[in-house]
C-alpha positions as CSV (number, residue, x, y, z in Angstrom):
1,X,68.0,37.6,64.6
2,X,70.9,38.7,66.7
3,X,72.0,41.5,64.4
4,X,68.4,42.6,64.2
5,X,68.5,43.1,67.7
6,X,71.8,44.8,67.7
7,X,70.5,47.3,65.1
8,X,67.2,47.8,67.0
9,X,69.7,48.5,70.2
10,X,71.8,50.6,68.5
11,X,69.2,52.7,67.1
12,X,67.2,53.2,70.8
13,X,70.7,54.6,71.7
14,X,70.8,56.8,68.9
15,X,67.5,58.7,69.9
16,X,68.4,58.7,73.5
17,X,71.9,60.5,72.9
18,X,70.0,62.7,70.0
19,X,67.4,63.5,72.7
20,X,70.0,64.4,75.7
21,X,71.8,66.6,73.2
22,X,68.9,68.8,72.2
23,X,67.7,69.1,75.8
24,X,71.7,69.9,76.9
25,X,71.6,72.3,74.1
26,X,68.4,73.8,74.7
27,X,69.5,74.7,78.4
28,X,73.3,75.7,77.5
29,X,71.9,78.1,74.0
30,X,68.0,80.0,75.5
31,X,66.9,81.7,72.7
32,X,63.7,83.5,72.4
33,X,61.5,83.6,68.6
34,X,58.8,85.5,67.2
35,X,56.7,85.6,64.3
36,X,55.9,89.0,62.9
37,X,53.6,89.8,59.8
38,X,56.7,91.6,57.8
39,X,59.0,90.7,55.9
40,X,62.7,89.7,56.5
41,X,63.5,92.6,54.8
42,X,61.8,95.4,56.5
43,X,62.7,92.9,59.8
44,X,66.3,93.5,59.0
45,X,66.3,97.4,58.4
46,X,64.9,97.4,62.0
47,X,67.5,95.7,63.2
48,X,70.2,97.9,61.9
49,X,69.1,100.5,63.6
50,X,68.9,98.9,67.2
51,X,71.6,98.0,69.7
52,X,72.6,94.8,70.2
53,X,75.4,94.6,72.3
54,X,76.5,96.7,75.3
55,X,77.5,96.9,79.0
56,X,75.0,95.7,81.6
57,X,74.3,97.5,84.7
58,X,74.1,94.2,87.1
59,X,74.3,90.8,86.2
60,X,71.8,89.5,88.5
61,X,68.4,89.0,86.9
62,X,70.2,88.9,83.4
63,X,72.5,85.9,83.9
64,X,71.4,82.4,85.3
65,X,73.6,81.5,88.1
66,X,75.8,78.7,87.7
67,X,78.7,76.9,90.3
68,X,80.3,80.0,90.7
69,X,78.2,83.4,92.2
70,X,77.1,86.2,90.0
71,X,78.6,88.6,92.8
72,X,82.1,86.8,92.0
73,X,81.3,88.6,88.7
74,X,82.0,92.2,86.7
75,X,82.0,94.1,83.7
76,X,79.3,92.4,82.6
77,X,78.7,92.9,78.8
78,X,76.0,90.9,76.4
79,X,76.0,91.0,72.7
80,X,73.0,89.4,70.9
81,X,72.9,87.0,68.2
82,X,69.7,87.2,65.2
83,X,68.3,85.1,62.8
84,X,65.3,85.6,60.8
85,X,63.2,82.8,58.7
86,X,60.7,83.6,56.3
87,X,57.1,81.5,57.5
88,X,55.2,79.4,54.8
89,X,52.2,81.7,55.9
90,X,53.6,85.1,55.5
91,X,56.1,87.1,57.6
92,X,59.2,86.3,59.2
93,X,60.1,84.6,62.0
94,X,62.6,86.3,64.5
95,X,65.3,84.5,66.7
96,X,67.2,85.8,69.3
97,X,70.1,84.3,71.1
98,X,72.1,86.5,73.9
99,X,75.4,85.8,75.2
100,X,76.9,87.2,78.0
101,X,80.5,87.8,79.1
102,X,81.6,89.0,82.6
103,X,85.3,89.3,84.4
104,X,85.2,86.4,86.9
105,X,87.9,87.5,90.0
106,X,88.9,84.4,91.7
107,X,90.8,84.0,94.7
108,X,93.8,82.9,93.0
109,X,94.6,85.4,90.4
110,X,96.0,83.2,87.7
111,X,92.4,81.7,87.7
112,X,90.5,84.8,86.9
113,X,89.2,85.7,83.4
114,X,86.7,86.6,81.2
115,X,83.5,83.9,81.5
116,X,80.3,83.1,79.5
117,X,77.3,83.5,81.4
118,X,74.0,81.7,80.1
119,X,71.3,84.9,79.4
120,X,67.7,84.1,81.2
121,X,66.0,85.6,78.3
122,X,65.3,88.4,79.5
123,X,67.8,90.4,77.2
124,X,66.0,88.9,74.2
125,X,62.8,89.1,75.3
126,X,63.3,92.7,75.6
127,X,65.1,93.3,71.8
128,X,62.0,91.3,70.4
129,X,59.9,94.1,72.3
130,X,61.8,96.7,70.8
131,X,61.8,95.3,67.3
132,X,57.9,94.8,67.5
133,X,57.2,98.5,68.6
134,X,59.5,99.7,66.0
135,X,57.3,98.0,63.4
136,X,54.3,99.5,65.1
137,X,52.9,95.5,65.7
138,X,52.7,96.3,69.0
139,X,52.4,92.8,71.2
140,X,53.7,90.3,68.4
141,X,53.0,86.6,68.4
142,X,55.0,84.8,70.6
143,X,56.0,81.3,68.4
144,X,57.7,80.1,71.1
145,X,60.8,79.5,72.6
146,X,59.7,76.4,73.6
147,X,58.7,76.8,76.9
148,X,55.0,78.5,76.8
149,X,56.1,81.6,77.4
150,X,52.8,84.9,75.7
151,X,53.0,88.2,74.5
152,X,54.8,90.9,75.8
153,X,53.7,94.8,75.5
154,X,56.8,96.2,73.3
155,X,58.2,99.1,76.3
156,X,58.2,102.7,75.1
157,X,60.4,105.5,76.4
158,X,58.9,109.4,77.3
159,X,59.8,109.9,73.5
160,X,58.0,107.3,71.9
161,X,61.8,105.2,70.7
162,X,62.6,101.9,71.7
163,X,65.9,101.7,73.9
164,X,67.6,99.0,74.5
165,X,70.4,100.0,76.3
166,X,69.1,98.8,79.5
167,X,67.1,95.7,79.2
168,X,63.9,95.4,80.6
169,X,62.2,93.1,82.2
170,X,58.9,91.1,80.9
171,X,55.3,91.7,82.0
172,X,54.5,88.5,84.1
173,X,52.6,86.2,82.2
174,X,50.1,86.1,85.0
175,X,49.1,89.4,84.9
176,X,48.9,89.2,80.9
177,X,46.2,85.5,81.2
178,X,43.9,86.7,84.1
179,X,40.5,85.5,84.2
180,X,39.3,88.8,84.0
181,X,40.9,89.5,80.2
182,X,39.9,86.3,78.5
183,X,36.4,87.3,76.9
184,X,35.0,90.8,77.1
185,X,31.4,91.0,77.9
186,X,28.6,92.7,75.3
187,X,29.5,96.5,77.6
188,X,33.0,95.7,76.9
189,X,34.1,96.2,80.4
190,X,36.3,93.6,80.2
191,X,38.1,95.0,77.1
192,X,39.0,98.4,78.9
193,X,39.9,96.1,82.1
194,X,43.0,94.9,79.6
195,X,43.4,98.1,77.9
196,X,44.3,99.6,81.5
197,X,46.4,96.6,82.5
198,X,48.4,96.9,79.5
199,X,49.0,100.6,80.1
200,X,49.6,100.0,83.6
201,X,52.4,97.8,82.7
202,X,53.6,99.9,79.9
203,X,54.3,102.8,82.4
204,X,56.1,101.1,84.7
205,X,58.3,99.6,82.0
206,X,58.7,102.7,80.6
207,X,59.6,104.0,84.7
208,X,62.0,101.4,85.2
209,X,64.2,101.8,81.9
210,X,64.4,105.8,82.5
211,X,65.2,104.5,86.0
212,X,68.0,102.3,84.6
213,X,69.0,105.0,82.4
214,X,69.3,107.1,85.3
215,X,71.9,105.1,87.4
216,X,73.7,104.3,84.0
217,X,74.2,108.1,83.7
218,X,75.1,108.6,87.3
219,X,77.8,106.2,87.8
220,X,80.9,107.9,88.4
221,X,84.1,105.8,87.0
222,X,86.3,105.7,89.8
223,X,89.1,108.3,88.8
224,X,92.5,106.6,90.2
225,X,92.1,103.1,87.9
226,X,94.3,102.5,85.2
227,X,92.9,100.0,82.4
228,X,95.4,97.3,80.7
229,X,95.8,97.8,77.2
230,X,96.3,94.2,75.6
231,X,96.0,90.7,76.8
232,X,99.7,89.5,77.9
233,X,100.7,92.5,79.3
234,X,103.5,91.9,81.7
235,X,102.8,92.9,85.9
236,X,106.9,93.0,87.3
237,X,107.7,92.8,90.7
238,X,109.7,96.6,90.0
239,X,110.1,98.8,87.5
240,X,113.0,97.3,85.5
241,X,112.4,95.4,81.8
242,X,114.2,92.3,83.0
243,X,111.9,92.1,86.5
244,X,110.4,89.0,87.7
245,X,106.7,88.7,85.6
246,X,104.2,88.4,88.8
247,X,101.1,87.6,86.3
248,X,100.1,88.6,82.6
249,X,97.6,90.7,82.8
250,X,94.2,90.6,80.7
251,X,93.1,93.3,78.3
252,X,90.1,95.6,80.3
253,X,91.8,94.7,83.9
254,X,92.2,97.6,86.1
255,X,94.0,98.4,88.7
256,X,94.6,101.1,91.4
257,X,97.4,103.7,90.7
258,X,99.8,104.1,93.9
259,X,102.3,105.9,92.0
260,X,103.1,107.1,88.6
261,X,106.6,108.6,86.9
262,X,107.7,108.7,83.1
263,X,107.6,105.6,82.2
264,X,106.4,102.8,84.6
265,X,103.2,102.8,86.9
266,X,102.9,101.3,90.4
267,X,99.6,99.6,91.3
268,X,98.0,98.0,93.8
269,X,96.6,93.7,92.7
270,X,95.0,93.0,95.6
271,X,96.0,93.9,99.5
272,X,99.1,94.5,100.2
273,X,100.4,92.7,96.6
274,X,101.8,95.4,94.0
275,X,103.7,95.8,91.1
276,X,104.7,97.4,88.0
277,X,103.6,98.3,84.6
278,X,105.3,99.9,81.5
279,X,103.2,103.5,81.4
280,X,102.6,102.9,77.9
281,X,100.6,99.7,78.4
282,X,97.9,101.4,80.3
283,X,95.0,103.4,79.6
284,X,95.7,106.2,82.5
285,X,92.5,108.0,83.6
286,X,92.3,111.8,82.6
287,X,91.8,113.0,86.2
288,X,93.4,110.7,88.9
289,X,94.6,111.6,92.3
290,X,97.9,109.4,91.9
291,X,98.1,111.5,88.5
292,X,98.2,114.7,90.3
293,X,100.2,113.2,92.8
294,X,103.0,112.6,89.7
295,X,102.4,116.5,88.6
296,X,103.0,117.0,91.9
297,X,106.2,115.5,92.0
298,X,107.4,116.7,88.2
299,X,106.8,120.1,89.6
300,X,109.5,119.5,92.4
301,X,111.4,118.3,90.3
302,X,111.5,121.2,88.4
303,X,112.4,122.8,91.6
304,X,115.6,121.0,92.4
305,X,118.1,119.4,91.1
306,X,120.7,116.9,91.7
307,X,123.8,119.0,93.3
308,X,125.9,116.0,94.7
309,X,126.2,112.8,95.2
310,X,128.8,110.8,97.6
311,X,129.0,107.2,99.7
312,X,129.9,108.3,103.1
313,X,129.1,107.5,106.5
314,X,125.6,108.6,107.9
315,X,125.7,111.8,109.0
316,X,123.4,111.8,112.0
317,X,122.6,109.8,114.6
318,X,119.5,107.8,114.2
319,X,120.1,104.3,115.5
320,X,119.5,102.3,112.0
321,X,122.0,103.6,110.1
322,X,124.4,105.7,112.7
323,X,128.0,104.6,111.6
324,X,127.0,103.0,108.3
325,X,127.7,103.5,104.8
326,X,125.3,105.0,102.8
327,X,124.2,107.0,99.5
328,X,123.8,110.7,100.0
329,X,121.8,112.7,97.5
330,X,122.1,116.9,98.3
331,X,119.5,118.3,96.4
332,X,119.4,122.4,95.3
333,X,116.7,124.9,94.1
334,X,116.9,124.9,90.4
335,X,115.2,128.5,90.4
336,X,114.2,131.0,92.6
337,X,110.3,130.4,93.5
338,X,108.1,132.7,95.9
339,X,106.1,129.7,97.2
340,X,107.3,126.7,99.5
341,X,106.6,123.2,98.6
342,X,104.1,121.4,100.3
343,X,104.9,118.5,102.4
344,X,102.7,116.2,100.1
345,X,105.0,116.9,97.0
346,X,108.3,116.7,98.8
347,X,106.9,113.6,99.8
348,X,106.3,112.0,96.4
349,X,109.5,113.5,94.9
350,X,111.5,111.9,97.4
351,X,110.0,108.9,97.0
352,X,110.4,108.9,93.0
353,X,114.3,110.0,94.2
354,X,114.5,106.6,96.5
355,X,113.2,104.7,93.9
356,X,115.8,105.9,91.6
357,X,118.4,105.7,93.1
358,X,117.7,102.2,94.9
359,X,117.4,100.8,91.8
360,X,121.0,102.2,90.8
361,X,122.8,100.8,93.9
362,X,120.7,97.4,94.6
363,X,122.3,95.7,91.2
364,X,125.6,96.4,92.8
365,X,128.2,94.1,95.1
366,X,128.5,96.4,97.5
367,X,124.9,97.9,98.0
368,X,125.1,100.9,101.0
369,X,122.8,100.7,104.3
370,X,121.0,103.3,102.8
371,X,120.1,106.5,101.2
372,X,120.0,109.8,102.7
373,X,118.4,112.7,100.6
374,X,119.4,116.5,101.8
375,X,117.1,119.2,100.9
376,X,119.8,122.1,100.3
377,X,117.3,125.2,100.7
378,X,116.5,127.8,103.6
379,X,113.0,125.3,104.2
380,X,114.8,121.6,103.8
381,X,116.1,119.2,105.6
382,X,117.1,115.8,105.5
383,X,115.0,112.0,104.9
384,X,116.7,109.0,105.2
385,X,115.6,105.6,104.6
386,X,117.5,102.0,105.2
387,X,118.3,99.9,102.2
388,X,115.9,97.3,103.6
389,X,113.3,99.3,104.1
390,X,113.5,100.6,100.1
391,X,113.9,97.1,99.1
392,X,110.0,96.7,100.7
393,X,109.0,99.6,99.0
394,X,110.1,98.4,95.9
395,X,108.9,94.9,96.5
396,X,104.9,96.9,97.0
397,X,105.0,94.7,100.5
398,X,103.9,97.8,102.3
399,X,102.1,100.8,102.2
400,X,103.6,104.3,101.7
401,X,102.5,105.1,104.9
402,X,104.1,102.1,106.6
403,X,107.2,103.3,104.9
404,X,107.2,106.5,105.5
405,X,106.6,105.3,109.7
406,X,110.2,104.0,109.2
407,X,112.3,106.8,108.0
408,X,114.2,109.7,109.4
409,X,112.8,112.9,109.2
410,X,115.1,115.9,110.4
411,X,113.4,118.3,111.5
412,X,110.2,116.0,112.1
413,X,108.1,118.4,110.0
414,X,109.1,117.1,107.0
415,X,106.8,114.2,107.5
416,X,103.7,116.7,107.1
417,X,102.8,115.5,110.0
């Protein structure tokens, strides 16, 4: 009697846990199915020819919230799984299951990642639209995903093909199950009641997705991002191989360019936090402001060159570095040119020059108080900056124009400003 009981016990616990897991797994997986009167095959050649994956505009009203906030969210993308069972009765049954991805930026970086989202159904509602007006069914029979949901109006573009490369929303059920539509009268004005609703709703679906399609179109990719190459890749605290790793960076991440030369790339993480990449890992954006910036500089550098280079004592008297040691850099015009330099590309060659040379002299026991650089020309003059101030610079724990506040400019003009 006692193991009877057991094995009646056990088995109540069986259903329980088998009922808690299909209810878990109906929330975690929504899916949306439909039965249509073809056949898998003709189904399938559909298919083929639609979208099913692709970059979402917005999260919100695609994704269902969870702990964390859809705004905490971007680069949202959703790729679409399909399955398709032949029916006893004829024709195929369709189901779809979305999943959505999205860059989740947290306020500690080595937390942020790539996340799955859970779709609200409205991605597949919207591919089961598209694959019923392809086959010309028009509103298919909705089999169920379970949770009562009716027929939905397939949505046509101005050129009569389904797109799917915005998602549309569903025609509420409400305005699909009024009173109104249930039985047309014997003058059938009930009848043209629906037709008009329907077409009502098919317009503004149709509005909406050119609408979608419209701010798709018009977004504007912001032209001084650089996009990491490959998951791993290294951010250093400076542009040297053997540099402290800040974080490994995630393949897709982008970051702001503050400054670019031959073979590294300085960008900004987040506030005043920066660091270096290896040029090569990046995906550098065709048209960038830092990118001119670089030309900029490469075209100065094609204007001087290095003429000599000496430690000696500062030769001026600004107060941080009057009777130190320090690296002086004379620079000399390389070629004759009819046009001055403006101060914007001196600015960013002698920064790229600091860099340099900082890099050569910090490594070293006896590291100078700082560099001086000496424009040798009938316009030039002399910057100067203190060790410290380049070891900041380096560091990306300032701005170039809090930098730039505390170095020597002789004459002042140099500054640009």
């Amino acid at each position: 009697m006692r193991n009877r009981w057991q094995r009646f016990c056990g088995l109540i616990l069986f259903i329980t846990a088998s009922c808690v897991f299909a209810l878990c797994s109906e929330n975690q997986n929504p899916s949306s199915e439909r039965t249509f009167p073809q056949s898998k095959a003709a189904i399938e050649k559909v298919i083929k020819a639609l979208t099913m994956s692709g970059r979402l505009p917005v999260l919100d009203g695609f994704a269902i919230p969870g702990e964390r906030p859809l705004d905490r969210f971007q680069r949202g993308y959703y790729q679409c799984a399909v399955q398709i069972i032949p029916v006893p009765s004829g024709g195929s049954k369709v189901r779809m299951n979305a999943k959505i991805t999205a860059w989740y930026t947290d306020s500690v970086s080595s937390r942020s990642g790539y996340q799955t989202l859970p779709s609200n159904g409205r991605i597949e509602a919207d591919l089961l639209d598209q694959i019923g007006q392809a086959l010309g069914v028009g509103a298919a029979v909705n089999v169920g995903s379970q949770r009562g949901k009716g027929p939905v109006q397939a949505a046509v573009t101005e050129t009569g093909e389904p797109s799917i490369s915005a998602p549309m929303p569903r025609i509420p059920e409400e305005a699909l199950h009024g009173s109104a539509m249930a039985v047309p009268n014997k003058d059938g004005v009930s009848l043209q009641s629906q037709t008009d609703a329907l077409e009502k709703h098919e317009q503004e679906l149709a509005d909406e997705a050119k609408s979608l399609e419209e701010i798709l179109q018009n977004q504007s990719h912001p032209t001084n991002l650089a996009a990491v190459k490959k998951t791993g890749t290294p951010i250093l605290q400076s542009p040297s191989a053997d540099a402290k790793i800040l974080f490994p960076a995630t393949a897709g991440d982008e970051f702001e360019i503050l400054d670019i030369n031959s073979n590294w790339v300085h960008v900004r993480i987040s506030g005043l936090s920066r660091g270096w990449i290896r040029r090569s890992a990046l995906e550098m954006p065709e048209d960038s402001s830092a990118k001119q910036a670089g030309a900029s500089a490469q075209n100065m550098a094609e204007e001087f060159r290095i003429g000599n280079e000496q430690i000696a004592p500062f030769p001026g008297d600004w107060e941080p570095l009057r009777g130190k040691i320090v690296k002086i850099v004379t620079v000399q015009k390389a070629k004759e040119s009819g046009t001055a330099m403006g101060a914007a590309a001196r600015l960013q060659f002698a920064k790229a020059l600091f860099m340099k040379e900082y890099s050569n002299v910090a490594t070293t026991s006896d590291t100078p108080a700082g560099i001086v650089l000496i424009f040798d020309s009938d316009d030039g003059g002399m910057i100067a900056a203190t060790s410290a101030t380049l070891k900041q610079w380096q560091a990306g724990s300032a701005s170039d124009e809090e930098i730039w506040r505390q170095c020597f400019f002789d004459p002042p003009e140099l500054s640009g400003k």
